[in-house]
N, C-alpha and C positions, 0 to 999 in steps of 0.2 A: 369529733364535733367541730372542732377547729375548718375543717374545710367544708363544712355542708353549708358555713354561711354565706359564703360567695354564692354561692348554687343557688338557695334560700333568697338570698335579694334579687339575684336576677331572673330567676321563677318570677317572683312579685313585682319587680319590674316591667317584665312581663307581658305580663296578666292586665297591664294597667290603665286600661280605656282605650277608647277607639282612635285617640288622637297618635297612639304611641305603637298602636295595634300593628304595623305593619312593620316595626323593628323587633329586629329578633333581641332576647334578652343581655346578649355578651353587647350588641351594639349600644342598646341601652343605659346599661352601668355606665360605659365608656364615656357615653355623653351627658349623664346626669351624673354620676357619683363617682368617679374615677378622680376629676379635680381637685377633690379634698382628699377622697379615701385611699384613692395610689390604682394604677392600673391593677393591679394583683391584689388591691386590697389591703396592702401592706400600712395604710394609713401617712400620712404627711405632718407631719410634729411643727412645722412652719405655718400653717395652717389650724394646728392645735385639732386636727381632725384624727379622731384613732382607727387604728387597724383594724378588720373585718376580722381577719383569720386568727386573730386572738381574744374575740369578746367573750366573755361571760354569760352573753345572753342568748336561750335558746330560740329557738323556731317562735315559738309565740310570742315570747317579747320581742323580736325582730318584726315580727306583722304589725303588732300596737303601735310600738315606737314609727314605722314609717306611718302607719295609715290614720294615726289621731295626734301622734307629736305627742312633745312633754314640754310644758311650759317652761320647763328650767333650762334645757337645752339649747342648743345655738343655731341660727335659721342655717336653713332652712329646716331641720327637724325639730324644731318648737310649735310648731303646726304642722296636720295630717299633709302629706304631697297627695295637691290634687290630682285625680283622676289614678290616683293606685286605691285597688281595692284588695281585699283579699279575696283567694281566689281558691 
């Protein structure tokens, strides 16, 4: 499970409107979620941003959590990221 998330985000990455459509998904992560998250995912503890490859949360809380946000969370995932949809 541990490694399907990476995969997982960057599927939905993706997938994520027309504005992003023409980056493939490894490029994607790279420029929107790597800064906090680690290039590998590994997460940035300076940052207070946690690792991909060790979360708890499957496939579908992985979609929620990007595409509607959790209020309690820290921006940018405390609201959905525009233009990712699930796919």
């Amino acid at each position: 499970m541990k490694f399907k998330v990476i995969p997982t985000v960057v599927t939905l990455l993706a997938m994520s409107g027309a504005s992003w459509a023409a980056e493939d998904g490894s490029a994607l992560y790279k420029k929107k979620c790597s800064g906090c998250h680690g290039v590998n995912g590994e997460g940035k503890p300076t940052v207070k941003a946690p690792g991909l490859t060790s979360t708890s949360m499957d496939a579908s809380q992985i979609v929620t959590h990007l595409t509607t946000g959790e209020p309690s969370s820290k921006p940018p995932h405390n609201k959905g990221i525009s233009h990712l949809k699930e796919g």
